[in-house]
N, C-alpha and C positions, 0 to 999 in steps of 0.2 A: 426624646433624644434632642440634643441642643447641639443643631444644623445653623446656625445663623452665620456661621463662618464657612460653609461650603465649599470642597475645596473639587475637582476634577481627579481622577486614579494619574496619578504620575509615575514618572519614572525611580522617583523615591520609592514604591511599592512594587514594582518589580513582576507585577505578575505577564505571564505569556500565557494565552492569546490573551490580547484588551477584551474587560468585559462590554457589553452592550451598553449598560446604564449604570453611572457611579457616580454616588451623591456620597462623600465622605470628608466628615469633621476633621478640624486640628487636632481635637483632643485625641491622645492617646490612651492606651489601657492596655496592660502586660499581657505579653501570651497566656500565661499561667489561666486567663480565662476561656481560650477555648475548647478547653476542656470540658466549660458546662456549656453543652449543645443540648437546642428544645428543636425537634425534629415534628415539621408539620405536611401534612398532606392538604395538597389541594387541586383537587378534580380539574380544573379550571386551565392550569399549566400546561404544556405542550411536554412532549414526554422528556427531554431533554434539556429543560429551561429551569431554572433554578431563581431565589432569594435568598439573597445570605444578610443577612443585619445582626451585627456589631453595634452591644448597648455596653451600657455601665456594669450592669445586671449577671449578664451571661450573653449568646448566641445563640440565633433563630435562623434555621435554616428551612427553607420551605419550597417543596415541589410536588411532583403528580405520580413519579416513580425511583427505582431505583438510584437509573444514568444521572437523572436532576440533582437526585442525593451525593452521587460520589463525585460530579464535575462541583457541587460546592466547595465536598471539602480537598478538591485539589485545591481549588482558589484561593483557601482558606489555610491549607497548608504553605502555598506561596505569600501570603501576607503574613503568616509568624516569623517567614526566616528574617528577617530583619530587626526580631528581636521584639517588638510591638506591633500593636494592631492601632489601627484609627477607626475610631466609631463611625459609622454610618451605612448606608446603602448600597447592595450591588443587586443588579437586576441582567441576567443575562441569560442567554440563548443562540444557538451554534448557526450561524450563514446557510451551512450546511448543512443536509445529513449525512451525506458520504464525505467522510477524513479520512483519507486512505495513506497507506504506504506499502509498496512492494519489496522484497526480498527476494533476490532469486539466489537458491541454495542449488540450482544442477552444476552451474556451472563451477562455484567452490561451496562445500560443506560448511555449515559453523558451531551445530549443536543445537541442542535444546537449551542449555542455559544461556547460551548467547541469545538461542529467538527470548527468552523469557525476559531476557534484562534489556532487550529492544520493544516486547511490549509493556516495558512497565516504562517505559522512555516513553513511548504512546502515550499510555494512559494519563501520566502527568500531564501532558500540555494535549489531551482530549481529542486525540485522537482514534475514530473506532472503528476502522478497516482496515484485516490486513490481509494482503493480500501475496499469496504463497508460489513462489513458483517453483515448482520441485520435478519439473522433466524436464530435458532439455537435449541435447544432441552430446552434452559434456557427460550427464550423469543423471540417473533416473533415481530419486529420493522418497521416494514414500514403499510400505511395504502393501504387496497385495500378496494373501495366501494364497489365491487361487491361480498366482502366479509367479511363482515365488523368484522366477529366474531374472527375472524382471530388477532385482535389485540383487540377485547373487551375481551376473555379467553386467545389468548395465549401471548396478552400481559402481562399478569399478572407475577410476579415471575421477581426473579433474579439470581443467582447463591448462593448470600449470605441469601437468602430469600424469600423461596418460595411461600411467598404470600403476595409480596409488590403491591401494585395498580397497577395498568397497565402504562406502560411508552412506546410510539411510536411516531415516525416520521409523522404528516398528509402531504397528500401529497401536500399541501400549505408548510409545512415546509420545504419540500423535492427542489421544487419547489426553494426556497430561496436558498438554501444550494446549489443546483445544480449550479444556477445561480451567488454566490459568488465566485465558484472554478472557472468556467469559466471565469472572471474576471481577476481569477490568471492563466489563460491556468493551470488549472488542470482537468482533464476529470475524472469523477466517475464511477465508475465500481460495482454495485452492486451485491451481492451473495445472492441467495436462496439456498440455503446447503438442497440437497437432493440427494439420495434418502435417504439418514441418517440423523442422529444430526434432527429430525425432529419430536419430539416429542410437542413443541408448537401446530406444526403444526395439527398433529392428536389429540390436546387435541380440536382444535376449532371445527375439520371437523373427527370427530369419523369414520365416513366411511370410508375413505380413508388410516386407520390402517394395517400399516403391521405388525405390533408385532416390540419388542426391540427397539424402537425408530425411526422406516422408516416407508414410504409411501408404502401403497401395489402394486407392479410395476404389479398387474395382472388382478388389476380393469382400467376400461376403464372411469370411475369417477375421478380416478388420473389423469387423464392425461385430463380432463375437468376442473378443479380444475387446474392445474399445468399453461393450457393455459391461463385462466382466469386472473391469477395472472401475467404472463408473461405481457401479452397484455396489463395491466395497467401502468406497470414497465415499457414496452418500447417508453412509450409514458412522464413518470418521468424523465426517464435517454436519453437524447440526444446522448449521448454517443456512442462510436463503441460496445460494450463488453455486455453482460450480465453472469454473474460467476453463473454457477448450483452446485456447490460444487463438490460430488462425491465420497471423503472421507471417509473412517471409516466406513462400510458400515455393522451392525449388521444383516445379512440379514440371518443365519443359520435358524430361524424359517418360513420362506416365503414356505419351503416345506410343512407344515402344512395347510397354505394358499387354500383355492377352486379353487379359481380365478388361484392363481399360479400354481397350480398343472395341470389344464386347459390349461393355455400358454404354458407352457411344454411340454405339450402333442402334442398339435397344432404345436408349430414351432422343433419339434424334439429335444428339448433341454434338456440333460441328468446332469446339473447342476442349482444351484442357481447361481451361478454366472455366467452364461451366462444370464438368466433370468436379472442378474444387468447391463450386458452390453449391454441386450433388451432396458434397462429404458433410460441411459444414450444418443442411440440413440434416443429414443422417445423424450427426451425433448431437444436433441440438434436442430433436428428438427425443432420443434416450435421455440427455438429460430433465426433460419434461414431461416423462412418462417414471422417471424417480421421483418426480414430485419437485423438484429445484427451478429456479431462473436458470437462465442461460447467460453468461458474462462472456466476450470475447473482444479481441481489440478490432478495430476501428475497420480493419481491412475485410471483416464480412459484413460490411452494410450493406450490400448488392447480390448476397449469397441467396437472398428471395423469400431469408427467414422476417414473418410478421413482426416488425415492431415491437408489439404489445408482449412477443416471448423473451426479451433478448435487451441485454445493457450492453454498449458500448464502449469502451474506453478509447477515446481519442488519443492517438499517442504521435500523429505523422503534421508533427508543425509546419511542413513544408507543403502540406495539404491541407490548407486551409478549407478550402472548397467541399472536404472531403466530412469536414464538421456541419458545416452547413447544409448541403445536404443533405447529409441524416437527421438533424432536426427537423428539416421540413419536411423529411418523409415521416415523422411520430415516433424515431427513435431516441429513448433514453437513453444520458450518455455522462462518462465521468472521466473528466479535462484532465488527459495527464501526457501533454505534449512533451518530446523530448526536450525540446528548448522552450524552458527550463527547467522541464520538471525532473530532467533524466539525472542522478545524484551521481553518477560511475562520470560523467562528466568532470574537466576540473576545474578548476571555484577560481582560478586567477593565473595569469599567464609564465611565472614562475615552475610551477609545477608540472613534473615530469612523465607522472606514470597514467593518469586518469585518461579518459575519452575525449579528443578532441574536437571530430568530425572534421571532414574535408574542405569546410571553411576556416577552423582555427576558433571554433565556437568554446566559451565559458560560458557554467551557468550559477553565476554568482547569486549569494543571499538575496540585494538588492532585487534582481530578476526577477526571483521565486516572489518575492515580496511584493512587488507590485502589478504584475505580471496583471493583465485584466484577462476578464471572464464576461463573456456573451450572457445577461441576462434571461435565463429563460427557464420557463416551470420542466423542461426535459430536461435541464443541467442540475445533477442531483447531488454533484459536487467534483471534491479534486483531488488527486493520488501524488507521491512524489515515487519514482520506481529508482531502486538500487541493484544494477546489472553488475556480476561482478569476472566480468574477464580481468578487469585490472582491479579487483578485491579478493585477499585470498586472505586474510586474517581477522581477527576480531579486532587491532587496534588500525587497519586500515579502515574497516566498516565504521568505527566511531568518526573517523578522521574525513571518509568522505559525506558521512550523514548528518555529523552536528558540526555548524548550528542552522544549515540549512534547512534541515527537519522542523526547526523552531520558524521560522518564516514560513514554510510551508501550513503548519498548524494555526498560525495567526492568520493566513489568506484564507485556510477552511470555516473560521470559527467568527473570526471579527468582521463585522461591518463597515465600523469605523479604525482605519487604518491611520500611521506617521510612521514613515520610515524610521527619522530621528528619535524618533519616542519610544519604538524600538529598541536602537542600537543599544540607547539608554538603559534600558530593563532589561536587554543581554548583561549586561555587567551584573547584575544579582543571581542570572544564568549560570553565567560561567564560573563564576566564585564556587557555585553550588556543585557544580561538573568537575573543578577544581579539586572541593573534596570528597569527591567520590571517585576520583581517580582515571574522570574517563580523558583521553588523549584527541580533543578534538581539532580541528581547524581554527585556529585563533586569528579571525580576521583582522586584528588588531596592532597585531604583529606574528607574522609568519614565522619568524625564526624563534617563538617561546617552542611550537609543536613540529618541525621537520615534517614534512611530506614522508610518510613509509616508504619504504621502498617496495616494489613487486616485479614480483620474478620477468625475466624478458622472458614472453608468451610465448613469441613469433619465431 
């Protein structure tokens, strides 16, 4: 191959995320060849590390498994939309292992073809977690037989409207969905948000009422209820993970509780919030007597659960301290602070309807983009989460996800980062977003895509 002309992957090739190593000729050679792909196995590669070389001849693509094989030929699919290929070298491998993205569907529904055509939005720019949030205090979205009322009542409702029919996942749907990501080596990570945000939940199953929106952690009925639910779920999600939430936790009325005030007594516990870190191990538990990890966010580092059972996601930026510390107590953990990673946020100060916060915070492309990350073997990667109080449609979801999604995927995947070099390789993005009709954020110029509008909540 006739390298004497060396050039760096530029912005004239368009691809997102930057590969790790790119040695590529001036010369060109028409798409119409990579069609003829020589697919090689080599023991030696890391499971998700890939070669792609672009000859005269044909294409050699070469890895150790599947993932290595199909993040080629995304790469490979982004180098023909330009029409031609350039001969020579790519050699790459993901920063990460955790690329995550959240979806939370309690609080507005959007379907199975909209998750499908957000994980095939993933899979092109290599993305391989997703992470599902389907309970919440709005609307409980997944089906369990074993309790079926569980999405006959707290399906109903949605953030914009508390008494829209019931909208849920059967687990035939679930089933499909599951099975499409996998497709794309993306693994799904479902959330039961408890012991809070759980007020669907107690509108089905009245018993299990803690007051202010939580499960009572002093009935031994919750924690019959919690299993039940589980055991269904871990037989939906093949997956490593099941996410308990943990979060937010209204739990000041649980002293008034019987049952609580009982637990207390019994295990010597002179607060509520010890009583929350009782729960937290309760249902970690069960999750690791299904055979799964335990996933939960940031706010049970102190619950008393080991380390070594239990992933983290960091989400409370204003708690720095709170990251730190759990690494050094030996907790694994995946960086997806609100500022910037929270996407229900809005991207520039013109815009009306997204998340502000009580400082007047944006969390622009830029942010996501360059945003640093604490070096460490327990950071196993990075998530961007989409809260959707102020999303209630499929063309606002494009609108607050892309092209921020694309920056976020370049910080999980690349090493070597350029803002500018970037921007740059958006433009072949967006052309491509263009024609396929999706209605994103056009940082470029705001008034090509209007800001949606979304219903007044409050």
């Amino acid at each position: 191959m006739n390298l004497l002309s060396i050039i760096l992957l530029s912005a004239s090739l368009g691809v997102v995320p930057y590969p790790r190593e790119v040695k590529m000729g001036e010369t060109k050679i028409k798409t119409e060849y990579s069609g003829h792909i020589r697919y090689v196995y080599s023991a030696k590669m890391a499971p998700e590390a890939y070669e792609l070389k672009i000859g005269r001849r044909g294409i050699a693509i070469k890895s150790s498994s599947p993932e290595g094989r199909f993040y080629a030929e995304k790469t490979l699919g982004q180098l023909s939309r330009n029409g031609h290929l350039y001969r020579g070298i790519i050699k790459d491998s993901p920063r990460y292992a955790w690329r995550g993205f959240m979806l939370d569907e309690a609080r507005h529904f959007f379907g199975k073809e909209k998750v499908k055509e957000i994980l095939d939005m993933m899979a092109e720019f290599k993305l391989n977690r997703f992470h599902w949030h389907l309970t919440d205090s709005q609307g409980w979205r997944v089906e369990i037989k074993a309790l079926p009322q569980l999405t006959e009542i707290g399906g109903i409702g949605c953030e914009t409207d508390k008494k829209s029919p019931a909208k849920f996942y059967t687990q035939e749907d679930i089933r499909e969905i599951v099975q499409y990501a996998s497709e794309r080596h993306i693994e799904i990570i479902p959330e039961i948000d408890m012991p809070g945000h759980a007020r669907a939940a107690v509108r089905s199953i009245p018993e299990i009422d803690g007051l202010q929106g939580t499960l009572n952690p002093g009935k031994e009925l919750t924690y019959d209820v919690i299993r039940t639910i589980l055991t269904e779920l871990a037989v939906l999600f093949p997956g490593r993970y099941i996410h308990i939430g943990g979060d937010e936790v209204q739990n000041e009325k649980w002293i008034t509780l019987p049952e609580v005030h009982a637990l207390m007594q019994r295990e010597g516990y002179s607060s509520v919030q010890q009583v929350q870190h009782y729960f937290g191990r309760r249902v970690a538990a069960i999750v690791i007597s299904l055979g799964k990890e335990v996933l939960a966010w940031d706010d049970l580092a102190e619950s008393g659960i080991k380390p070594s059972s239990i992933v983290l996601q960091w989400w409370r930026a204003d708690h720095p301290e709170v990251f730190h510390k759990a690494l050094d107590a030996g907790f694994r953990m995946v960086v997806c602070p609100h500022l910037p990673m929270y996407l229900d946020y809005c991207q520039e100060p013109g815009q009306k309807y997204g998340h502000r916060g009580r400082k007047q915070h944006f969390n622009t492309i830029r942010q996501i983009y360059e945003y640093k990350i604490e070096d460490s073997p327990l950071v196993l990667g990075i998530q961007a989460n989409l809260w959707t109080e102020h999303v209630h449609n499929s063309e606002r979801v494009d609108f607050m996800l892309y092209p921020r999604l694309f920056a976020l995927a370049e910080q999980a995947w690349s090493e070597n980062r350029d803002y500018e070099d970037f921007l740059h390789r958006l433009e072949y993005v967006y052309s491509w977003m263009d024609a396929q009709g999706f209605y994103y954020y056009d940082a470029r110029d705001s008034s090509r895509h209007p800001e949606p509008a979304c219903p007044n909540i409050r």
